[in-house]
Structures are given as structure tokens and as C-alpha cells.
N, C-alpha and C positions, 0 to 999 in steps of 0.2 A: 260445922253445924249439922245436926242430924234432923233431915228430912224425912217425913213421911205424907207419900203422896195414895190418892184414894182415887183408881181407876188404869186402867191399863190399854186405854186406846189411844190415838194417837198426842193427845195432848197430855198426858201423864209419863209417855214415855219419852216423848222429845222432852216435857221438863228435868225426867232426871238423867238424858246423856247429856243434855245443856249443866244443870248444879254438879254432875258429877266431873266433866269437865275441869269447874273450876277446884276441886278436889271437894266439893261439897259429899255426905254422908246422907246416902238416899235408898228408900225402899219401896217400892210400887207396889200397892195391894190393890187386886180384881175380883170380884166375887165369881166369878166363869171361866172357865177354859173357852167356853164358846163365846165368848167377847169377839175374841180375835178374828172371827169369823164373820161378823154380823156386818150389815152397812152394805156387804157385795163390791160396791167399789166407787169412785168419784173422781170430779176433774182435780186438777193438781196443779197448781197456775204456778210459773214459772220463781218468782218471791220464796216462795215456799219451796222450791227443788233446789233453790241455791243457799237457801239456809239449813235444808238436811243435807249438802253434801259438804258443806261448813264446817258440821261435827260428827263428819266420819259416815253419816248414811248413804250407802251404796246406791242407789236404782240402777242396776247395771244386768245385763243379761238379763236370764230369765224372771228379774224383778223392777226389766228397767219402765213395765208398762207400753204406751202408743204414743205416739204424736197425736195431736191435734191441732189441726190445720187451720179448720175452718167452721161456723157452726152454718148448720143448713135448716133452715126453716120451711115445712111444707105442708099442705092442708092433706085433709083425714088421707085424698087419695094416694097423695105421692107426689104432688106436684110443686113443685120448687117455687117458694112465693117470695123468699130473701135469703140472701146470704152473706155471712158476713166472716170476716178475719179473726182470728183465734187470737190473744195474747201471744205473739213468739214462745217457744219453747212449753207452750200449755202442755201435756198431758194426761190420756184417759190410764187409770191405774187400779188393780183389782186392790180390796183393802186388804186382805188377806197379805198379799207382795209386799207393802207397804211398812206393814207390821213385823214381818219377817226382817225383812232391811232396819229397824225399829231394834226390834230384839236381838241381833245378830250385834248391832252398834253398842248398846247396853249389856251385854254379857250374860254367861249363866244364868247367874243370881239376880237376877233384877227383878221378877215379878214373885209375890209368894197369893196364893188365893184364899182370899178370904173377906167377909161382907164386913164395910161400916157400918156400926149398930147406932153407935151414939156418939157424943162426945161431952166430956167433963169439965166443965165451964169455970172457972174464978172469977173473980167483979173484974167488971170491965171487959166484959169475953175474951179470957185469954183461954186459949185450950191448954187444960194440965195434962190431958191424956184420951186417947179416943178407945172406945169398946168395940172389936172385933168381932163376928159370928164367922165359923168354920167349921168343917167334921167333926175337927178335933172339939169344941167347944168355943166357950169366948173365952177371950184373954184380953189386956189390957197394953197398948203401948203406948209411947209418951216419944215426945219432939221435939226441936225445938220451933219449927217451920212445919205446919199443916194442911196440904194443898189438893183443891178439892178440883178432882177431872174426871167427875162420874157421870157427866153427861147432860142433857133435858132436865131430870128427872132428879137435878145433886141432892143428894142429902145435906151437904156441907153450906149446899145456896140457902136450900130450908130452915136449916141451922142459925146461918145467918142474919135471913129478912124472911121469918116464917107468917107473913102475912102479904109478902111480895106477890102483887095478883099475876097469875098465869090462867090462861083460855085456850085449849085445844085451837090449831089456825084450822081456817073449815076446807083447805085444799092440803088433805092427807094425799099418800102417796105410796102404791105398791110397787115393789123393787123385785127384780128377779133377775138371775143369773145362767146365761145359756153358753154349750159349749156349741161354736156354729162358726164353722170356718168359711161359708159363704157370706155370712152376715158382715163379717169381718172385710171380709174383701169387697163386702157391697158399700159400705161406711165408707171406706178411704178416708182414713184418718180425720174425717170427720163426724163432730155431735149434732146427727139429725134430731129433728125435732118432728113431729108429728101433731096438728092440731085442730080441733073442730071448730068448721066454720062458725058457728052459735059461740065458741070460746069455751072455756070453764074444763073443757078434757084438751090434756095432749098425754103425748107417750113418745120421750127419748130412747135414743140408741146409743149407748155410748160403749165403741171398741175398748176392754181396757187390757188386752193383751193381742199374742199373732192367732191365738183361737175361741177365745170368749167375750161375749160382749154383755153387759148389761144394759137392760132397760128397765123403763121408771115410769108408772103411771099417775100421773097428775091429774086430781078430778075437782071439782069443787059440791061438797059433802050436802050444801044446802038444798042443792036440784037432783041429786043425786046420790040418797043417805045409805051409808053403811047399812045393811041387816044384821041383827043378831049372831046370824052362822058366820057371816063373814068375816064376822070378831074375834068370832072364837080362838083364834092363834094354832096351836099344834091338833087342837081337841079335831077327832073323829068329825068327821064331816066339815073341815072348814078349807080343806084345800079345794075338793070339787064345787065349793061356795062360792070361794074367788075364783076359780076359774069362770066360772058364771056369769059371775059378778062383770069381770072383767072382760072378757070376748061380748056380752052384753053392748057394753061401751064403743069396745075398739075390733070385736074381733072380722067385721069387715070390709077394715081400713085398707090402705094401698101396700103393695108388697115393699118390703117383706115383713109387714107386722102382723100376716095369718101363721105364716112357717114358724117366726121368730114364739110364737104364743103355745104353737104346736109342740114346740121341741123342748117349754117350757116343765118344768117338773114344780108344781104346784105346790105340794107340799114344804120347797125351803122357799116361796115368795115371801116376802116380810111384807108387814104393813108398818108402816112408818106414820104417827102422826105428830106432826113438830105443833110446837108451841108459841103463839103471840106474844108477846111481852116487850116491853120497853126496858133497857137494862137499868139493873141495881142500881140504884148511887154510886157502889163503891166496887171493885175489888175485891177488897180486904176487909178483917173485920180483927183486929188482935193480930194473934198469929198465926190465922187461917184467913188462905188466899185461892181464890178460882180462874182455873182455868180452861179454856176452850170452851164448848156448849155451855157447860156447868155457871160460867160467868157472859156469855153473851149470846143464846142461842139464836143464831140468825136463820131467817128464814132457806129454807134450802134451794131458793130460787137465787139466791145470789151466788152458790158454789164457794164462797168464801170459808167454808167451817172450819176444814183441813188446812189451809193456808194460813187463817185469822188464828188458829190452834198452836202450828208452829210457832207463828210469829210473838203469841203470849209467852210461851218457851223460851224464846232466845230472848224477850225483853226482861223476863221477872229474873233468868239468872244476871243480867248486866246488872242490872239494880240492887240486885244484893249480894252481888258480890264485896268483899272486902267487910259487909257488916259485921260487929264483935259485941254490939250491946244491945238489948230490946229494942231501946231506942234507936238506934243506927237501923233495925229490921223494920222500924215503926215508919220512919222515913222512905227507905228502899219501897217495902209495898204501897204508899201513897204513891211515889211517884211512877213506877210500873202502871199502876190504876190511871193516871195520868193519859201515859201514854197510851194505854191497849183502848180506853172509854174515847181518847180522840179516832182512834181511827177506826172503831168499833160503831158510835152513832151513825155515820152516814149510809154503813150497810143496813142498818135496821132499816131507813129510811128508803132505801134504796130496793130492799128486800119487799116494803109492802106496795112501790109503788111497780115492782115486776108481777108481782100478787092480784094488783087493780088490773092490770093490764093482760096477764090471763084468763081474767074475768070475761071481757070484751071482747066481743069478735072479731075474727082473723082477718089481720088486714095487711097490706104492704108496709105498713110502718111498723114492722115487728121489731121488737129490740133483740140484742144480745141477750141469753138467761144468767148474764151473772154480774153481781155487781161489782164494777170498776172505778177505781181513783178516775180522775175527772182527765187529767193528764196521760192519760193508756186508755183512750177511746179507741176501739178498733175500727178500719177501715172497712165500708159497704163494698160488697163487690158485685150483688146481681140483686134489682127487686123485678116485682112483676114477671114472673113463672120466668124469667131467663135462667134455663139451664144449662148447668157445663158440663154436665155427662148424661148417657141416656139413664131413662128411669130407673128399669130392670135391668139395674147392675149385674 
């Protein structure tokens, strides 16, 4: 079967070393080089590491990432108000590493760059063939399997259900990447959390190597709106914006989130704003089938994206494997849809009520920030400021 998948992060490329695998005929198209770049880095729950090293994905040395131990939860100052047990085997991983290990497992050939423009629809929405933009110009290719991993924002989803409502979620989130080998050593292998008494701001730490850590700031937009300059993205005056913007909020929180803000370089902060939504009906639609954000953008308060990504991977190649007729592919993607929408509902649900909950202020009943099967609840180990190291790591 010749695949052709649209997006080169990490849910496009685990799908096609999973179809390639099974000797399936696959092509990843990206519209960026700096894809690969983007996102900074995230947690990696244990599910998910044992299904990329399943088909061949390394994390091993200088890609193998951090442990994470434990998540520590503290008010604006620094002070330890819960803490709790990590998933065994979680770890913090820059995306960048990720990708690499990604692309090293997929070969050479696996990504070509180039944007979805459109696609060429027959009754009954079959795709005969989708329309490329590149340097080179547009060109036309065709497939027999068309899988859509372009993220938030799919073409392929629009494509599909272009009246599917989506609403900006009002707690966006700035992402930045520091090289800080005290920070690192202050973490010990744990995701601090930083929070304001009133609720509605925190700001994570999350080690994802032995000298970089990323942090993430969480606000809620309604008390606290974006400005114009802030928006702006690369344009002249939007990095000294957010910085602003942002030490406004948190910059005289507890150590080390003055230093960690210090050592920040403003200009690659991203701004990140995920989207509401209840997922698709389906999956699939014809011969075009989504995966990762593209088919169930979960909130980012559940940490599930990278994991729920993989795990689309490794389901839609079982499912269709062995298929030889439209119909045998017609069957394979329902029931894929099947499985990825069962396990996929409960994080939505789970994602808005970590969302109400960041709303509210900071109390001892803090949860874990990620959403969990019901059966891997992790174990409390301290509330009520009991700390087990001193502050100023």
C-alpha cells in the first residue's frame, strides 16, 4: 500500500516506522525544517517509551532524556504544598532528542518538505490525490492511505468536518528553553510546579536533559489578556513584550524562577495556544485518517499528547495491516477509530477538569498535572508544606 502521511512530528513519524514496519510504502511530508524544533520538550510516560523502543526507537545516551521521579507542587514562593509519585519510568525529554531518535529509526529518506495545499475529493470523500506547495512549486501526488499528523491546526481534520467547532482554550501557555545546569541539579529529577495562591498562573520546571530544563507558563487569558505586542510572534518588539509580559506575572516568584527567567533568551519563547474541542465523531473519513493533535487535541494539562500520538501509531498500523481491498481499509480505519476515540474520551474529560482546577486556588488537594488511566493513580508522598529537601537547592 502506498501511504502518504502529512506532518513530521512526532505522530507522522512513529506512523510511518510502525506501516513501514509491516513493509507498508510511506512518505512523510513537512512544510518546515523548523518543525523539528518547536514544542522545546515534554513528559514521556512510560506506555509510550516502550512502544518506541518496540520499533527500534533508541532514547539511549545523549537522547535518552531524565527520569522523573516525582511531581512537586509549590506556591508562588517555593514552598512545597504536595507532592506526589511520578508514573515509574516517566521521563522529562527535549523534543528536539525525540525526533532525532524518530528520524535516525525511519532512515534517510523519510521526510521530503513540502505544505498540504488541498486535496481531490471523489463522492463519497475518497481522496484521489492531495496538492502540494514547495519552492519547487505544486505538484500532485496520489495514495492509496492519506494520514493527516499536521497537528491543532490539520488541514486534513478541516477537510474532513470543516464546520467542526473549535475555540482558542483561554489558559495559553509560554514555553522556553534554558541551558542551566544548576536548575537541573535543583529539579532532581523532578516536575516542579509553581502556583499562585489566587490560582489561574503557575509556571513548571521540567529537567529534560543533564543540562537543560524547560519551563512553561500557564495563565488564564481572561484575568489576564494577551496584548497585541505579545502576539506578535518573531516581529521586532515581541520578545522584550513577553518578557514583560511574563516576569509581570511570575518574575518575583521563589528561587529559582528569577535566575531560571534571567538566563531565558526571549526571542525563541513560543507561545502556545491549544484548543477546546470535543473530538470528531470519527477518525477517518474515506481514505483519510488522523493522527495525534490533528485527531484529538488534548488539553496540555494532561501530558498525554506524545504518548496518545504514539499509541495512534502503533494502533492504525495493527488494524491495517494485512488489508488488500478498499473495503478491508474501510473496516481497518473504523476500527482503529474504535479503539484510539475509547481511550481518547476520558482524557478530554480529564483535561478540562485539570483546567477547572487550575482555575481555583492553591490548596492542599492539588492533583497530579497529567491525565491518568484510573488504574495508575500515583501514590501521595507529602501535603501541607512537608518538605524533603531544603528549598534553595
Amino acid at each position: 500500500m502506498d501511504i502518504a502521511i502529512f506532518g513530521a512530528g512526532i505522530a507522522g513519524l512513529m506512523s510511518a516506522i510502525t506501516l513501514r514496519a509491516q513493509g507498508q510504502r510511506c512518505r512523510v511530508y513537512e512544510r518546515s525544517r523548523q518543525a523539528h524544533d518547536a514544542g522545546m520538550g515534554f513528559i514521556l510516560l512510560p506506555e509510550g517509551i516502550a512502544c518506541l523502543e518496540s520499533f527500534g526507537v533508541h532514547l539511549t545516551g545523549a537522547l535518552s532524556g531524565t527520569a522523573l521521579e516525582r511531581y512537586v507542587c509549590r506556591d508562588s514562593t517555593g514552598k512545597i504544598v504536595y507532592e506526589q509519585a511520578m508514573p515509574p519510568g516517566t521521563r522529562g525529554i527535549r523534543r528536539r532528542d525525540l525526533t532525532t531518535a524518530l528520524m535516525r529509526a525511519l532512515g534517510p529518506d523519510g521526510v521530503v518538505y513540502a505544505e498540504l495545499d488541498a486535496f481531490a475529493l471523489d463522492r463519497g470523500f475518497h481522496v484521489a490525490a492531495a496538492w502540494l506547495r514547495s519552492h519547487g512549486g505544486n505538484h500532485r501526488i496520489t495514495a492509496d492511505l492519506f494520514i493527516g499528523a499536521e497537528g491543532v491546526n490539520s488541514r486534513a481534520r478541516h477537510a474532513m468536518f470543516p464546520d467542526w467547532p473549535t475555540t482558542p482554550d483561554p489558559v495559553p501557555e509560554f514555553v522556553g528553553l534554558v541551558h542551566c545546569d544548576k536548575g537541573v541539579t535543583w529539579a532532581a529529577h523532578g516536575l516542579n510546579k509553581f502556583h499562585a495562591a489566587e490560582g489561574g498562573i503557575a509556571l513548571g520546571i521540567l529537567p529534560v536533559d543533564d543540562e537543560h530544563i524547560v519551563w512553561y507558563l500557564q495563565f488564564d487569558s481572561t484575568r489576564f489578556p494577551l496584548t497585541p505586542e505579545v502576539m506578535l510572534g518573531d516581529a521586532a518588539g515581541a520578545s522584550a513584550a513577553r518578557r514583560a509580559f511574563i516576569e509581570k506575572l511570575v518574575g518575583n516568584w521563589g528561587h529559582p524562577v528569577p535566575s531560571v527567567l534571567a538566563n531565558t533568551d526571549f526571542s525563541r519563547v513560543h507561545l502556545w495556544r491549544p484548543i477546546e474541542t470535543d473530538l470528531v465523531p470519527q477518525f477517518h473519513r474515506g481514505n483519510l485518517v488522523l493522527v495525534g493533535d490533528a485527531a484529538h487535541p488534548l488539553s496540555p494539562f494532561t501530558s498525554q499528547g506524545v504518548s496518545s500520538a504514539i499509541a495512534d501509531a502503533v494502533v492504525l498500523a495493527e488494524e491495517v495491516d494485512g488489508s488488500e481491498s478498499a473495503a478491508d481499509l474501510a473496516q481497518a480505519l473504523s476500527r482503529y477509530t474504535l479503539r484510539r476515540r475509547e481511550e481518547c474520551v476520558p482524557y478530554v474529560a480529564q483535561g478540562r477538569e485539570l483546567v477547572q482546577h487550575f482555575l481555583e486556588p492553591l490548596s492542599e488537594d492539588s492533583v497530579l498535572p497529567i491525565a491518568v488511566k484510573q488504574d495508575d493513580a500515583p501514590v501521595v508522598l507529602h501535603k501541607k508544606h512537608n518538605s524533603v529537601r531544603a528549598q534553595e537547592a
